[in-house]
Structure formats: C-alpha cells, structure tokens
N, C-alpha and C positions, 0 to 999 in steps of 0.2 A: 390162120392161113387157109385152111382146110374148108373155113365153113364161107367162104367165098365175099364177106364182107371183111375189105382192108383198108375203106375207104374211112371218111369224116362220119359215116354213119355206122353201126353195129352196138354192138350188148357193150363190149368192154370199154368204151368209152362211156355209157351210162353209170358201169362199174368202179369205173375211176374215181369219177368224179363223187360218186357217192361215198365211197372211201375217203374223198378228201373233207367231205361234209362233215362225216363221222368227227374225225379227228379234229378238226376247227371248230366245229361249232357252229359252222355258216351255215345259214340257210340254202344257199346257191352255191355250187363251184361250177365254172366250166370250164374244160380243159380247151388249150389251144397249144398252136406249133410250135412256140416257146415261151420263156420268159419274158425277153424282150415285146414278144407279140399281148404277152397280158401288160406289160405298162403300157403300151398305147393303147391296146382297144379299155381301159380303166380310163386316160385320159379323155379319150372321145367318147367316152359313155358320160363324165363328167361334162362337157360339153368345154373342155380346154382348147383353143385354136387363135389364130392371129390376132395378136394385139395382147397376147396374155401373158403371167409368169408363172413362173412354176419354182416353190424354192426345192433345191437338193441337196443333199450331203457334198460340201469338198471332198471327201473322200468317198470313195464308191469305184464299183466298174461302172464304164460310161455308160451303159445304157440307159438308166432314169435323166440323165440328160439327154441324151443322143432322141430318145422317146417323147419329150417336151422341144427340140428343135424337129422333129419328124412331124408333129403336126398342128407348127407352124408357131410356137410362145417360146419365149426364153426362160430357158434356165437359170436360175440369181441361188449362186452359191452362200451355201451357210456352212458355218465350220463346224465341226465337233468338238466333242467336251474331251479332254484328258482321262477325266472317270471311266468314260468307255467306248470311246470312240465314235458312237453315235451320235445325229445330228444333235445339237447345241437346241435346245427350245428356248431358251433368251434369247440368245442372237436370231433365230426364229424371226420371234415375236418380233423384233425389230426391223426385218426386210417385207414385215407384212404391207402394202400396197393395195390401194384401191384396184391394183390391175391383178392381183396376186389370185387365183384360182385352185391352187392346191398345193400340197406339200406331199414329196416323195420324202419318209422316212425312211429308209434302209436299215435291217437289222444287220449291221454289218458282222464279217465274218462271224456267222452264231449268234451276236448278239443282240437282242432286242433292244429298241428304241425304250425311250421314258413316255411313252402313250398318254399317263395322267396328264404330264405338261402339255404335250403336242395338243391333245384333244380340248385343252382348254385355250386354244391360239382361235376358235370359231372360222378356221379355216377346213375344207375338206382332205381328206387324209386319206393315202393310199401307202398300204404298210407292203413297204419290198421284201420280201421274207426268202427272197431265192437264195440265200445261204445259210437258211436258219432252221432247216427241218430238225422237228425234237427242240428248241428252244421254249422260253416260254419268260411271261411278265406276269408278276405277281400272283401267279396258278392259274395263269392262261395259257394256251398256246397261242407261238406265232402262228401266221397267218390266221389269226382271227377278231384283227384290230382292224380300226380305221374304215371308212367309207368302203374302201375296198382295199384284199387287200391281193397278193401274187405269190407264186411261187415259181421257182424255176429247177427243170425237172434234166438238164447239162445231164453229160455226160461227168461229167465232175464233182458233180454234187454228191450229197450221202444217198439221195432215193433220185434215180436214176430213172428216164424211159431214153437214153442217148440224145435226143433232142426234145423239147416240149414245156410248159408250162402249166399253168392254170389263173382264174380271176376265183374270186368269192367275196359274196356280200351278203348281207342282211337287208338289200334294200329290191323289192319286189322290182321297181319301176331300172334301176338300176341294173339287174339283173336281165331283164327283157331289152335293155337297150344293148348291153353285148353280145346277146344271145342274134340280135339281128346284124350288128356292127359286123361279127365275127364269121356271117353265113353271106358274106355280099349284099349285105344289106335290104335282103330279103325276107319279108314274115313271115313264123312258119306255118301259121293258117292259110297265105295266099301263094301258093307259089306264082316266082317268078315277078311279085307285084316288088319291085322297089324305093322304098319311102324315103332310103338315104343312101349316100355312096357309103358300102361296105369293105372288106375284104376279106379276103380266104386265109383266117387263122385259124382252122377248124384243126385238131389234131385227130392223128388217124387212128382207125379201130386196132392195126399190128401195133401198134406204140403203145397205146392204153392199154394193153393185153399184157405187156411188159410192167408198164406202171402199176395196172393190178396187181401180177406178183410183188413188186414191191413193196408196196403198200400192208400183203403178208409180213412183210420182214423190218417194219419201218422201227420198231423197238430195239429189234439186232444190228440193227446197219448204223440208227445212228448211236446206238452204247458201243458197240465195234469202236467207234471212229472217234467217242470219247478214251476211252480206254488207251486208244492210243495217244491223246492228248495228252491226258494223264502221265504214261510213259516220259515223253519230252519232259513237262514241269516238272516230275520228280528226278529225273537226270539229269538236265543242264543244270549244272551248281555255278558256272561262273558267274560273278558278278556281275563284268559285262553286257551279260545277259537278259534281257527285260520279254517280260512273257505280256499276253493282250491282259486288260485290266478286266476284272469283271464286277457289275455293281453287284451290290446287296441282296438287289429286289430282281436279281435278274436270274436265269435258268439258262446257262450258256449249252450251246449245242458246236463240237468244234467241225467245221466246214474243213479248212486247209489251216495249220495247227502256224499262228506268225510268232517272229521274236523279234525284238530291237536289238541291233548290236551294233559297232562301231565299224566303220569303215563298210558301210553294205555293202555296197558293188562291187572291191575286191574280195571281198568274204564269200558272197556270193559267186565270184567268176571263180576261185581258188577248191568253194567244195563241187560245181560244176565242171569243171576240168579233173578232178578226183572223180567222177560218176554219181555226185548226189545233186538228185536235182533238187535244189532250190533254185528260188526262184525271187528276184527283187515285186513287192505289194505295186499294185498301179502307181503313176505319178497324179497328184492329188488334181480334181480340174481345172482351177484357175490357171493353172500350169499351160493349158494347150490352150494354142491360139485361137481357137474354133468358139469355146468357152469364154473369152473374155472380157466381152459384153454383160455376161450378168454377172461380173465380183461388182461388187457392192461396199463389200469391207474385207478387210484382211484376214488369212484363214491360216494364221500360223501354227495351230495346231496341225491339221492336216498336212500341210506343208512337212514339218518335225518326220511325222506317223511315216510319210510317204517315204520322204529321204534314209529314214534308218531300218524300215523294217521288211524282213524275209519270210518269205513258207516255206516250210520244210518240207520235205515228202510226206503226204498223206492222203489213207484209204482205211477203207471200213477192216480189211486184212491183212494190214500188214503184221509180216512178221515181227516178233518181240526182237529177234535179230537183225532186223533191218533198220529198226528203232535205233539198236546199240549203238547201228556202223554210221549213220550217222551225226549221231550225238559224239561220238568216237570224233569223227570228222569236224568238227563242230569247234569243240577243244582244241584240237590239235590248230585248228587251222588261227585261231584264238591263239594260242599260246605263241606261236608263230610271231605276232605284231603283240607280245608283251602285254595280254591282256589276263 
C-alpha cells in the first residue's frame, strides 16, 4: 500500500506469479481476478466460442460450465468414476464430437483427474485445480497438466489472496494470447492498439502481495489442512459413514474434508441447528435447468455423490477440539436415526 502501486501493475504481481511457476512447473502463470476469470480467459485463449462444446465434470462447482455458456459453447456433461470422483475418461472419450473443442478436467475436492487417459482423448485440456493446491498425479503437481491449467485463489481455499486466480501453460503462443485477452485486449508492445475484444481480469498488485505471503506458507497451510482430514478419517468409526475415495496414483490435497452418509439433508439441517456448520456438496448439473442441453447420457454416479454427501467444517487451523465437537456431533446425530 505504501509504495503507491495497487493497481493490475507493480513487483508483487510479477512475485506471484513466479511463485506459481516455481511450484507447477509452467513455464507461464498469470495471475487474474479469479478463478472463474482464468477458466474463461483458458477458453478464449483456446479459441472456444459459438457453435462449440465443451465436455465437464457432472459434478463440480458451476463455474467450468457457467464459463463454456459465458462465451457462447455448451457444456455436455460426463460423469465421474466411483474410484474418485473425477471426470470419467471413457465416457469421455465417448461425448467426443467433431464440434467438441476442449475438456475441463476438475481436480475435484483435492483430487486429481487421471491426466494419462484424458491426455490420450487428442482433445485439448484445461486442468481445474482450484481445489487442489498440494495435490499431485503420479509425482506431479496439480496445476501443471493439461494445455492449461487454473487455479483458484477463494477465500476458502487452502492458499488464499480472499478473491483471485491464476492461468499457466507451457505453451509460448498460448500464453501471449491471455496475456492480451486479460489486459483488454491490448499488446503490451503497443499501447492502446486493440487486436481483439479483451477484458479486465488483471489481479491487483494489494492481492498479489498477500498471495506472495502465501505462497511462503503454501507447505504449512496445505499439511494444516491435511492433518485435519486426517483427524476426521481416523474418528468417524461409524459404518454409515463413507469418506472421499482416493486412487493409488493419486496425492490427495483435502480442500473442504466431504462424507457420504444417509439421510443428508436432515443430518445436515440437525448438526446446523446444533452450530456445526456443514454443509450439503453442490447438486450435480444435469440437475439444473440451465444445464440441460448438454446431458448427453446419464450421470448416476454424480447424481448418488451429489445426493448423499456433506463438508464438514474445515481450515488450515482448526482446532484438534473443534475436530472432536464435531465428529461428537456427527455420531450423535447418527445415532439418533439408528445408524
């Protein structure tokens, strides 16, 4: 604040971003004003727009859809796999389409996608990693798969600038196209000369400054926030009880710590009226009307995920006693409907 730059320009936005290099592996990061804002400016860097498809995970937060109806192609839902929740690469391959222009993988809650299969579909690939910081596929890290890929930098997340994202690739030409997408579609050799219509997803040098600190702590914040996973899976003993699946080959990173249990929505309304917040998982999107143009085939996995499963409260600090009370809660409220 002091040194007078708090705009889309100053050092700690170059800071960031180079921090984010470090850790992926990309050759390019650029930070922008969210999540959301790096799946689309990844989309119109690919050159995705009317007349096109876009396949995405049934399950997910809306925006990898809501960002393929933003500029202008539909979303064609593909389910996930039960092994872990992330998108399905058979059923993939099978909504592939001469009009099909890219696939949003989502590492859902922490988990990486299966990249080997995806990447063998000869479709371009944009890997959603905004719940995945600290994850990782077969001694990689997320976000450093796919054509491109994003992160999302939520207040909610494990690495934090309270709103913000990022894009990163390996691809020079790809790179220089969100680099102008993202500044109003302005070169930065010419100003003011406009090649394409752009917008203003620049994130700012105060935000970056925070996400640098970050980025200091990015090994603490997200073992914090495993640790507390940890906690849950080793205390919920009921049966009822069903924790996220993780594969083999995968390096789960936990985002917001979910469980399957029966009866969600009074389970969930019963420890929310006792003061724990949980929370019912999105409703899967062939669900909402908006979305129901691109199901294509049936997503009853998703569907299943959606209907039964809760977050529990989770952060990088919680206390070991706040773990107890509601895990305490948890039980009881179980025990309650005979489980």
């Amino acid at each position: 604040m002091s040194s007078g730059w708090i705009s889309g320009s100053g050092p700690y936005v170059d800071r960031f971003q180079r921090g984010i290099a470090r850790l992926t592996g990309r050759r390019h990061v650029l930070a922008v004003s969210s999540g959301t804002a790096a799946l689309e400016l990844a989309l119109r860097a690919l050159g995705v727009g009317p007349g096109d498809e876009v396949i995405v995970p049934a399950l997910t937060f809306v925006s990898p859809a809501a960002t393929v109806r933003t500029v202008g192609a539909t979303p064609v839902m593909c389910d996930i796999t039960p092994r872990d929740w992330t998108i399905d690469p058979a059923l993939a391959a099978s909504l592939v389409t001469d009009r099909t222009r890219a696939i949003i993988a989502v590492d859902l809650l922490g988990h990486p996608c299966d990249f080997d299969r995806l990447s063998e579909l000869g479709v371009p690939l944009i890997e959603d990693a905004a719940q995945a910081h600290g994850a990782g596929y077969k001694g990689s890290p997320t976000g450093s798969f796919g054509n491109i890929s994003i992160f999302s930098f939520h207040s909610n997340k494990t690495i934090s600038t309270g709103e913000g994202g990022c894009a990163g690739t390996d691809d020079d030409e790809l790179s220089d196209r969100m680099r102008i997408i993202a500044n109003h579609g302005m070169r930065p050799e010419r100003r003011y000369w406009h090649e394409v219509v752009g917008h203003n997803m620049r994130m700012t040098n105060v935000t970056a400054a925070i996400g640098a600190a970050q980025l200091e702590r990015w090994d603490e914040l997200t073992a914090r926030r495993n640790a507390v996973a940890d906690r849950y899976r080793s205390s919920i003993v009921d049966d009822a009880v069903g924790h996220r699946p993780v594969a083999p080959w995968a390096r789960y990173s936990c985002w917001l710590h979910p469980v399957t249990v029966p009866d969600r929505d009074e389970l969930v309304g019963e420890l929310r009226s006792g003061g724990i917040d949980a929370r019912a998982i999105w409703p899967s999107l062939p669900e909402l009307p908006l979305y129901a143009d691109g199901v294509r085939l049936p997503c009853p996995v998703a569907a299943q995920v959606s209907a039964s499963t809760a977050w529990l409260p989770t952060w990088s600090h919680m206390p070991e006693e706040d773990t107890k009370t509601v895990v305490q809660a948890l039980h009881d409220a179980l025990a309650k409907r005979g489980h």
